[in-house]
Backbone bond lengths (Angstrom), bond angles and torsions (degrees), N, CA, C in turn:
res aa  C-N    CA-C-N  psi(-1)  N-CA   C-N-CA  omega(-1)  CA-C   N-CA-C  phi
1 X - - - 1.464 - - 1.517 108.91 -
2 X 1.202 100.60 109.02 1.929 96.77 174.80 1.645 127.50 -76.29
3 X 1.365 111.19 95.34 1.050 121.84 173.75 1.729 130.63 -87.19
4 X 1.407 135.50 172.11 1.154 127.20 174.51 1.562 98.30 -127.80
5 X 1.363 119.68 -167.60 1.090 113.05 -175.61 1.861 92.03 -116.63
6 X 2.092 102.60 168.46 1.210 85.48 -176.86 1.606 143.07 -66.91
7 X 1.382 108.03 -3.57 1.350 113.19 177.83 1.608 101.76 -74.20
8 X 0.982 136.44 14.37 1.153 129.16 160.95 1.512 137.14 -100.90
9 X 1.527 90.76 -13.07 2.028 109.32 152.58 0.861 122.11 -89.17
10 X 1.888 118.72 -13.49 1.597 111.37 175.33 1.424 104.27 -83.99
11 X 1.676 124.93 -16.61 1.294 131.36 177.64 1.883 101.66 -59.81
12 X 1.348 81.40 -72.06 1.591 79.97 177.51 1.245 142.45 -27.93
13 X 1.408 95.58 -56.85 1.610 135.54 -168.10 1.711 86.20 -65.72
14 X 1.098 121.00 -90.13 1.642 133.15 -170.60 1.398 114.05 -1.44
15 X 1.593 114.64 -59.42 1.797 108.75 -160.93 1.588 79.11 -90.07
16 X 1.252 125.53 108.48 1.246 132.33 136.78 1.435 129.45 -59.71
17 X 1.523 106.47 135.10 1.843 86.77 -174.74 1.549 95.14 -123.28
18 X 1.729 91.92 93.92 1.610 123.76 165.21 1.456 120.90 -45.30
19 X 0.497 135.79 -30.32 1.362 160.09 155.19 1.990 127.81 -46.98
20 X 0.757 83.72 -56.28 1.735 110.27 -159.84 1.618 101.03 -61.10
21 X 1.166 119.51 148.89 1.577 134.04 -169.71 1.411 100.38 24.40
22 X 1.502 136.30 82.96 0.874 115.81 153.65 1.672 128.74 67.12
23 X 1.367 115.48 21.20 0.862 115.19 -133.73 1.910 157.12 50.35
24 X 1.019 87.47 47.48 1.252 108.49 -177.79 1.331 108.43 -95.03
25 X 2.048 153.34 160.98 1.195 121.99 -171.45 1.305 84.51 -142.39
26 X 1.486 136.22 116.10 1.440 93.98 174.91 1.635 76.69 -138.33
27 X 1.345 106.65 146.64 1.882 123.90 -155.52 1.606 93.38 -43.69
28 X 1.630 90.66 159.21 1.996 96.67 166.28 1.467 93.99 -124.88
29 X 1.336 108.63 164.26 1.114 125.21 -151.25 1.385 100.94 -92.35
30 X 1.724 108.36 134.36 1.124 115.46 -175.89 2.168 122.60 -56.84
31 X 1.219 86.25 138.20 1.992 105.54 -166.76 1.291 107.46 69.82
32 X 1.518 135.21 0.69 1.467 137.62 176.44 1.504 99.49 -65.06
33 X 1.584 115.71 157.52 1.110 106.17 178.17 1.951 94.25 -113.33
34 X 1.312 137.79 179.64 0.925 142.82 -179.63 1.310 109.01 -52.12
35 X 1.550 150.56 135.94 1.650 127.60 178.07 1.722 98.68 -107.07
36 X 1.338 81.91 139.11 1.896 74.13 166.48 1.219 104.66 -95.99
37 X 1.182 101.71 166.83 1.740 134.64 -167.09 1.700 89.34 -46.76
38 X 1.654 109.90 135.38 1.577 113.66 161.80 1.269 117.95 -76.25
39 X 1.704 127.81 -53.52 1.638 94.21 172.00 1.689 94.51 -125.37
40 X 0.952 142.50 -161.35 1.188 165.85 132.46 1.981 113.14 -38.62
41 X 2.054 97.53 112.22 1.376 93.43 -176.15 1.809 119.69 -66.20
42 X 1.430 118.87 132.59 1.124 98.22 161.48 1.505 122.07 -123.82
43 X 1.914 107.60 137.30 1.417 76.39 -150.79 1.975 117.66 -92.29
44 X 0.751 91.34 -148.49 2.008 81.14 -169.24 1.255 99.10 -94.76
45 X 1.852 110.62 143.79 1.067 103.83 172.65 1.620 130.54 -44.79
46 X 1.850 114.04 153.67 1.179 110.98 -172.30 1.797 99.94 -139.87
47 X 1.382 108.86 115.43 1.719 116.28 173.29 1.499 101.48 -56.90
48 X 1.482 120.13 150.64 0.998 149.40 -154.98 2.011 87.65 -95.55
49 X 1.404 115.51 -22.52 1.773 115.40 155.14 1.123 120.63 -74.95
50 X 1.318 122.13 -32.67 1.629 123.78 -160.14 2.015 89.26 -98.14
51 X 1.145 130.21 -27.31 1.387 137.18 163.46 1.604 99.06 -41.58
52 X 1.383 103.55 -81.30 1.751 122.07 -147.13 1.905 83.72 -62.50
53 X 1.374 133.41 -41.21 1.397 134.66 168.83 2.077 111.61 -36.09
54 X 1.419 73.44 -60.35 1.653 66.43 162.49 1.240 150.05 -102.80
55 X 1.379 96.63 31.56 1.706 109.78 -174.26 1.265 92.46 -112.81
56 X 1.302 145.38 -39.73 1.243 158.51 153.85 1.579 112.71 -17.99
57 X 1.481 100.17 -60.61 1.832 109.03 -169.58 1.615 108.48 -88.30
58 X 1.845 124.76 -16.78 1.203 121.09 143.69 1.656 126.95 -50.85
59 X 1.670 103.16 -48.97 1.521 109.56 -171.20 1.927 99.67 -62.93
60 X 1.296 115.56 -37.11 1.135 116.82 -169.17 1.670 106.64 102.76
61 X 1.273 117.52 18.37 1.335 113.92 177.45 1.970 115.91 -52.95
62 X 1.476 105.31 122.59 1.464 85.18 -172.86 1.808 119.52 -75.62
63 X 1.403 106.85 154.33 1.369 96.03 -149.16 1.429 136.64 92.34
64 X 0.985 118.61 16.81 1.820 126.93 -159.68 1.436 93.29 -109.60
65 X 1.245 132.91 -26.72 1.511 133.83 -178.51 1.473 87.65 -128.87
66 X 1.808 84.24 139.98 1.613 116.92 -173.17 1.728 94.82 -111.09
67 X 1.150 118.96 -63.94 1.794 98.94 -150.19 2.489 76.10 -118.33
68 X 0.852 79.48 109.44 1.902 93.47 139.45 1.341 129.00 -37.64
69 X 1.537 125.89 159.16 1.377 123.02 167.40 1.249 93.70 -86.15
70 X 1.359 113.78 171.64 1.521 133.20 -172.72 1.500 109.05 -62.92
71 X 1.131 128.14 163.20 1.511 140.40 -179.24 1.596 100.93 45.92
72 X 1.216 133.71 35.14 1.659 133.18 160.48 1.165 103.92 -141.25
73 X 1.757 109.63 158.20 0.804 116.23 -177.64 1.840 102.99 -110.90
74 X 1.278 114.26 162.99 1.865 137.65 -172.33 1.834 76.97 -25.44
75 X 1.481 105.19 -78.09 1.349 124.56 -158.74 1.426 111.20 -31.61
76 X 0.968 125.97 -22.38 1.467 126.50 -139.21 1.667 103.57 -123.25
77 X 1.190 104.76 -8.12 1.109 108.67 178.71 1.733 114.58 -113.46
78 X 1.353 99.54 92.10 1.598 107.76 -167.59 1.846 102.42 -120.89
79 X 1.284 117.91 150.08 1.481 133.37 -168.94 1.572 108.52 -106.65
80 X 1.551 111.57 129.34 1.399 104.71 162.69 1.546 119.63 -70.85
81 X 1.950 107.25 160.25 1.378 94.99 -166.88 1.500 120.19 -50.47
82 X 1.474 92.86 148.55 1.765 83.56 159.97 1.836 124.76 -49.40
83 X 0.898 119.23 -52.56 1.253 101.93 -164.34 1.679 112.38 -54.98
84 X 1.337 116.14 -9.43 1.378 132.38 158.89 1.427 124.95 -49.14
85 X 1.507 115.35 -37.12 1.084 115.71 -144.61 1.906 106.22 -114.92
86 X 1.054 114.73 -165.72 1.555 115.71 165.54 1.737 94.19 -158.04
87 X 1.243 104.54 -166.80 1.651 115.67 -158.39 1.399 114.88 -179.48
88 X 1.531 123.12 151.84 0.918 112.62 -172.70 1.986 111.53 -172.16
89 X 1.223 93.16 101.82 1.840 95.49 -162.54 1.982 122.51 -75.25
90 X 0.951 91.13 121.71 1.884 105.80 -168.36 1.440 96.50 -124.36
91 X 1.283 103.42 142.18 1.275 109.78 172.33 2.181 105.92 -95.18
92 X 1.269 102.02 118.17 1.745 112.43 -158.95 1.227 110.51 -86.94
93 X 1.602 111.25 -36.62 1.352 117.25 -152.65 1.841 100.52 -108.17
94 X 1.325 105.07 -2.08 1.604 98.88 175.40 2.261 99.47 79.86
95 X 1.222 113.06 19.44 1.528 108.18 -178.14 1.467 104.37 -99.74
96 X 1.353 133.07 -18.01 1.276 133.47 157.95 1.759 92.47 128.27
97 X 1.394 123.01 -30.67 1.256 105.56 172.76 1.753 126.10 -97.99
98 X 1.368 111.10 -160.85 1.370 110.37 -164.99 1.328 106.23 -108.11
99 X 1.711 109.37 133.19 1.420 115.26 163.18 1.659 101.03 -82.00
100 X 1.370 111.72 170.60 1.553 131.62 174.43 1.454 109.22 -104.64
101 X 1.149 113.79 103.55 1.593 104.49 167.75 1.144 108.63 -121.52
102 X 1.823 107.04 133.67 1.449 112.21 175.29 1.320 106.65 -133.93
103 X 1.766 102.03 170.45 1.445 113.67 -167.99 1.266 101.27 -168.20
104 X 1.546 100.15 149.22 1.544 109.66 -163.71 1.810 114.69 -67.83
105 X 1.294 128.88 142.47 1.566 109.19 -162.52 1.610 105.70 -76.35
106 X 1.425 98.25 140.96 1.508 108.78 -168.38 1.595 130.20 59.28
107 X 1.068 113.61 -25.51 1.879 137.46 173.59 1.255 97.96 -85.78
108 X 1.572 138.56 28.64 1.745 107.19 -174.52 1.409 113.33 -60.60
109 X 1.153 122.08 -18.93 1.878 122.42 179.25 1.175 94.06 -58.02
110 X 0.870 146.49 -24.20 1.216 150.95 -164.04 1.434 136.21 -93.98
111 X 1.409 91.63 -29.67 1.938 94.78 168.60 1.796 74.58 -172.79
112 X 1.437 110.76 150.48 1.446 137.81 -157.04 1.412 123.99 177.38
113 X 1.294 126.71 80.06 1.681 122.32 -164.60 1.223 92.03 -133.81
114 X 1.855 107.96 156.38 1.151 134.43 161.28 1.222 141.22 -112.20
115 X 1.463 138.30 104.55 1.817 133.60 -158.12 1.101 116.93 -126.98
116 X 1.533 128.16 134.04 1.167 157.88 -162.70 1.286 129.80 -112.38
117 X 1.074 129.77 101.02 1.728 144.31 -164.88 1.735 118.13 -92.18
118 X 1.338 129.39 80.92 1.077 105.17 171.00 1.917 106.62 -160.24
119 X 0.980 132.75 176.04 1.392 139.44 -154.35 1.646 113.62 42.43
120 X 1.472 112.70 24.60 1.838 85.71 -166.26 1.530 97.96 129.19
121 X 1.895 101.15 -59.82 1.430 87.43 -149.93 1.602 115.31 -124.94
122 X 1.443 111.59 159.46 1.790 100.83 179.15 1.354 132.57 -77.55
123 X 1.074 151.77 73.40 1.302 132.45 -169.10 1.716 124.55 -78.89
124 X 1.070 103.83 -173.34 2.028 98.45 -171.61 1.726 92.08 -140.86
125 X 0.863 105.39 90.65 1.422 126.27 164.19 1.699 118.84 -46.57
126 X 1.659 101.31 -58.91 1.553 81.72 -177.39 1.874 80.36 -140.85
127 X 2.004 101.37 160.81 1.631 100.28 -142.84 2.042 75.90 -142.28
128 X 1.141 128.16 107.97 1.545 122.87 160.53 1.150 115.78 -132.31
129 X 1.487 106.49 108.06 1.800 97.22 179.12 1.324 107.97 -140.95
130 X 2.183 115.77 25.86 1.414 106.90 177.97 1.487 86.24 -142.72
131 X 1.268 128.87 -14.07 1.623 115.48 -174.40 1.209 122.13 -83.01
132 X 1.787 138.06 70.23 0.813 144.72 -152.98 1.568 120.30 -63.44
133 X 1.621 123.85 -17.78 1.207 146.94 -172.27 1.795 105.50 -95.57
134 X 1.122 101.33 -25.02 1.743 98.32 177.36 2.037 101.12 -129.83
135 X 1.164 70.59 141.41 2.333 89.58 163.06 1.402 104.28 -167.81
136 X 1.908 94.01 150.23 1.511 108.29 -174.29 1.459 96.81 -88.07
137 X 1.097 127.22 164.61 1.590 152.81 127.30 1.161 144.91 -102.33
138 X 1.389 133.83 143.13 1.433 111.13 -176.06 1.596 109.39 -107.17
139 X 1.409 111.57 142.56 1.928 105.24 -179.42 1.921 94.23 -99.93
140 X 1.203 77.12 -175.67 1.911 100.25 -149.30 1.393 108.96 -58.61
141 X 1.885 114.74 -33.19 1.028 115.22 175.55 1.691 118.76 -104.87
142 X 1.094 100.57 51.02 1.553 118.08 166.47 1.536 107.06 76.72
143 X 1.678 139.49 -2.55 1.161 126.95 167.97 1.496 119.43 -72.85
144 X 1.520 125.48 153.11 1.624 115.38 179.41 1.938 83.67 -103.68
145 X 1.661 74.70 167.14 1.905 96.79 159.58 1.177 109.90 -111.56
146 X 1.244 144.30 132.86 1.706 124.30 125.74 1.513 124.09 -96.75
147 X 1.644 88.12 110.66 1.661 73.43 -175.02 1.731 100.77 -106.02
148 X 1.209 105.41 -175.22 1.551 134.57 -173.86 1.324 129.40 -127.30
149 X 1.088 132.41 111.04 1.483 119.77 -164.20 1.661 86.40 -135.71
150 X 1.530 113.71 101.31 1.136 118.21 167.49 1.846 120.29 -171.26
151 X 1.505 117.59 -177.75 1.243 108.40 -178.54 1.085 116.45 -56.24
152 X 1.736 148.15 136.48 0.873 129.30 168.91 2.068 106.88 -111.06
153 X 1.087 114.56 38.11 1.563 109.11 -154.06 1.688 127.57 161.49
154 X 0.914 149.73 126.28 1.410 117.41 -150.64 1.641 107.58 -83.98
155 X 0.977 149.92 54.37 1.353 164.26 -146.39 1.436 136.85 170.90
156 X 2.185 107.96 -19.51 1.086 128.46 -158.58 1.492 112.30 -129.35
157 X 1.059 125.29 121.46 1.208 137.00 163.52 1.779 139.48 -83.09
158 X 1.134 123.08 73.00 1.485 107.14 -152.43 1.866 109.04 -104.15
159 X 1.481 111.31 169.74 1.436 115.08 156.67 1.322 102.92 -133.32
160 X 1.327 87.93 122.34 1.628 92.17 -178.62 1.754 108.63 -119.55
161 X 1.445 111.53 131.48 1.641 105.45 -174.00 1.753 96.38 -118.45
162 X 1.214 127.29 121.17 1.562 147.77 128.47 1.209 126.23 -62.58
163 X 1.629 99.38 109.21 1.438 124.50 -171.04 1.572 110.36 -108.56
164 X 1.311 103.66 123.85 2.040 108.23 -162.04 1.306 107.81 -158.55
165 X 1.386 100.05 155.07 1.580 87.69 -174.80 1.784 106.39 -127.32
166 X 0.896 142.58 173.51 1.199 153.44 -128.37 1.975 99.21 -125.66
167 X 1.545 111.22 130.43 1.591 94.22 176.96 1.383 96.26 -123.59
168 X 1.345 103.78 173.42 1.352 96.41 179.12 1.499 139.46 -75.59
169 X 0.959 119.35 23.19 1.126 120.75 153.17 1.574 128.05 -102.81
170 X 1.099 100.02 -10.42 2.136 104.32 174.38 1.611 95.12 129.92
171 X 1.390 103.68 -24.49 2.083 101.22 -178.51 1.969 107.69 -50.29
172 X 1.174 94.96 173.26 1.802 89.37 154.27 1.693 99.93 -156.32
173 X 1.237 72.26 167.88 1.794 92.81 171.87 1.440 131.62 -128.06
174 X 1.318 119.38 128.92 1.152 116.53 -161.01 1.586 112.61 -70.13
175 X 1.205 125.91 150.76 1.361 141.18 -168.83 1.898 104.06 -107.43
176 X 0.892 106.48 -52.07 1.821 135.85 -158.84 0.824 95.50 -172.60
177 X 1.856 84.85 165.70 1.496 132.70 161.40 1.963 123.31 -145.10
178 X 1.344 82.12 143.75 1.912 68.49 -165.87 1.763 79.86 -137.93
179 X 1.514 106.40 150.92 1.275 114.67 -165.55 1.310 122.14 -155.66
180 X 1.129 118.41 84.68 2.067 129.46 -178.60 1.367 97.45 -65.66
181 X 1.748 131.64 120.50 1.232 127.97 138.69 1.340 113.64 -96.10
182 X 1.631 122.30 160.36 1.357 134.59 -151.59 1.351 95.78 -143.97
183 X 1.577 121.94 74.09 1.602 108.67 -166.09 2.157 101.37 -92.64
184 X 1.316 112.82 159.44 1.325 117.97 178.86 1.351 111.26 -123.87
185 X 1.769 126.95 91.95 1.431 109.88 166.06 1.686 139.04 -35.15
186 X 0.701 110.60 169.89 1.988 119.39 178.58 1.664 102.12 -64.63
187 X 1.895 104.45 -34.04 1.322 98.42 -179.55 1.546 89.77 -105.81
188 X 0.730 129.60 59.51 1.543 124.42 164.12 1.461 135.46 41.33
189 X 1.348 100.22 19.62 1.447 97.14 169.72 1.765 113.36 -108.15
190 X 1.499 114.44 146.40 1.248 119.19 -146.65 1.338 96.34 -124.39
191 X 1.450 101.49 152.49 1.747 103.06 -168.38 1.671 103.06 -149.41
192 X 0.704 124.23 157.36 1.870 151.33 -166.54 1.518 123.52 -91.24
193 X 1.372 116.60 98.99 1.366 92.75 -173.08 2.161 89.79 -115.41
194 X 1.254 114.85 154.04 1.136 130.40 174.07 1.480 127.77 -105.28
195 X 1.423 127.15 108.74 1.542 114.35 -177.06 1.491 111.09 -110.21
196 X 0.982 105.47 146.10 2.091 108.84 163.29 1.496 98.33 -131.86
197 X 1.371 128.34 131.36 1.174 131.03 -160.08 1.575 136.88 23.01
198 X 0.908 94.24 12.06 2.204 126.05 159.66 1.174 84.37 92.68
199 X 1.449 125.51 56.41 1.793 144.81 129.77 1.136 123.62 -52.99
200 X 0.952 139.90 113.29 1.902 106.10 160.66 1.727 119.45 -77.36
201 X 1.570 118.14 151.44 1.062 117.54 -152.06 1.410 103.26 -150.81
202 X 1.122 117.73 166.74 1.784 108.42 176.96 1.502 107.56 -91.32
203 X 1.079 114.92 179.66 1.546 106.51 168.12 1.618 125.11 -87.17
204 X 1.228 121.19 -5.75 1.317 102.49 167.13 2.124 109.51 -98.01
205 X 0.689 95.95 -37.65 1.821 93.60 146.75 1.394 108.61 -31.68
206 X 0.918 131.02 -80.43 1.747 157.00 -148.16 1.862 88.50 -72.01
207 X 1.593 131.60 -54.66 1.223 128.23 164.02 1.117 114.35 -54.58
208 X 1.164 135.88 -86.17 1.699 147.92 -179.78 1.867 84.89 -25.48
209 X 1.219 155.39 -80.25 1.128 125.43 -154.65 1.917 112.17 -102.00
210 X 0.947 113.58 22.35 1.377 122.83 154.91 1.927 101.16 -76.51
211 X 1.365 105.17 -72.40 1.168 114.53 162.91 1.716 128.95 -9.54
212 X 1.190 99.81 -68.48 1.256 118.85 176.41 1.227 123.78 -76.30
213 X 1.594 118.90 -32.17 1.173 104.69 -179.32 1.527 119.42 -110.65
214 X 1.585 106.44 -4.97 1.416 120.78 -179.95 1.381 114.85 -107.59
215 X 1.553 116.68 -87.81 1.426 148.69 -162.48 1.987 85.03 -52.30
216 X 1.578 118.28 -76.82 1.583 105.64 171.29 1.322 130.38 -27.33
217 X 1.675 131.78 -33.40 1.509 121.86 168.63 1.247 112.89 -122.58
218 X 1.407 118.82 50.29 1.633 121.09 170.99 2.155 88.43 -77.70
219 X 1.772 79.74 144.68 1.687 79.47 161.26 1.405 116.43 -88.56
220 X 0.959 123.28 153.35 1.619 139.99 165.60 1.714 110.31 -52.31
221 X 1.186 139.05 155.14 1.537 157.92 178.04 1.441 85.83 -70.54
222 X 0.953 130.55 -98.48 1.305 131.57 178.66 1.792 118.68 -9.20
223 X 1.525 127.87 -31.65 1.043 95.44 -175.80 1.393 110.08 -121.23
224 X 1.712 112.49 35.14 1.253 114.47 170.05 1.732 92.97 -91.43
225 X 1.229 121.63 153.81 1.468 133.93 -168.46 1.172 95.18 -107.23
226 X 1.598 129.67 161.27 1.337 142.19 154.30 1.255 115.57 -63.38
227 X 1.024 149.54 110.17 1.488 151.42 153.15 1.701 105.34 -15.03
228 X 0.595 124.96 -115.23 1.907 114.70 156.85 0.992 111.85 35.53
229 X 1.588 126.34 -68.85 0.994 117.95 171.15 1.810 137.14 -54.24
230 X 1.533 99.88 -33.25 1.462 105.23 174.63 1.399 108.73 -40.75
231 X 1.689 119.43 -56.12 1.283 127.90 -142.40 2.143 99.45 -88.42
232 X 1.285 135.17 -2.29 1.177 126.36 -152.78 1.618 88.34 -90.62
């Protein structure tokens, strides 16, 4: 099992990128320096129907969402205020138009959903507004994360990020997996384990495609929008 020792998660761990999705944090890679954005997001076209669809389920118009994510019901799926929130339109599913993803500003653990505009009607693809230890994101070229940063074990500490992409119908498919364990001996010394598709891997392996497939298309703070704005 290729492990590192623990000064090599505080490496990791250290350059936080404060910044990133909206607040989202997920480690930068140790001696990396921050990357700026590769090109400029643009987001997918959006009909002037699939717009007013989502200005509707910001305002809270009742009725603005037609079908729910799975295991909820219409009811249950309610939005903090807009002025709460921010947003930011990507096309997810590869169909040429834009899903809506929003998240609470700076709190995304905290509230994190995904909505879908097409035949008519709105649906809500993905629904988080109690799992404080996991939230999705979406990167630049239309894949989401959900990652996890929590106990996994009574000894183990992990972050684990799931990389998938969205089909058209609301399913997804997984892309990757990348996986930091944080184990703690009885005598307390703590050691590093590295996964890429529940591989074991060294850690600069484990960077080089964090890198590439994460930390390289995080969006910038800047180009999540205020919710607020949708509705003026």
């Amino acid at each position: 099992m290729n492990r590192t020792s623990v000064m090599g998660l505080a490496c990791l761990l250290a350059a936080v990128l404060t910044a990133c999705a909206g607040g989202v944090e997920p480690p930068a890679l140790s001696g990396s320096p921050v990357p700026a954005s590769p090109e400029p997001l643009y987001p997918a076209p959006v009909s002037a129907e699939t717009l007013e669809a989502y200005r509707a389920l910001l305002e809270g118009e009742p009725g603005a969402l037609n079908r729910p994510p799975e295991g909820l019901e219409l009811y249950q799926v309610t939005l903090p205020p807009a002025k709460e929130l921010e947003y930011v339109l990507l096309d997810l599913d590869g169909d040429g138009g834009a899903e809506l993803v929003v998240q609470k500003v700076g709190q995304p653990a905290l509230f994190n959903a995904v909505f879908h505009y097409g035949d008519g009607e709105l649906s809500c693809w993905q629904y988080d507004i109690m799992e404080t230890s996991c939230r999705d994101y979406p990167l630049r070229d239309g894949t989401m994360v959900r990652q996890y940063d929590t106990g996994t074990g009574p000894t183990r500490y992990s972050h684990l990020y799931n990389l998938f992409r969205y089909l058209s119908d609301g399913e997804t498919e997984e892309t990757a997996n990348l996986t930091i364990h944080e184990d703690t001996s009885d005598g307390g010394v703590e050691t590093l384990t590295y996964l890429l598709d529940n591989e074991d891997v060294d850690q600069d392996t484990f960077e080089v495609r964090f890198e590439e497939l994460v930390e390289s298309q995080l969006l910038s703070p800047e180009e999540w929008i205020p919710a607020e704005e949708l509705l003026d």
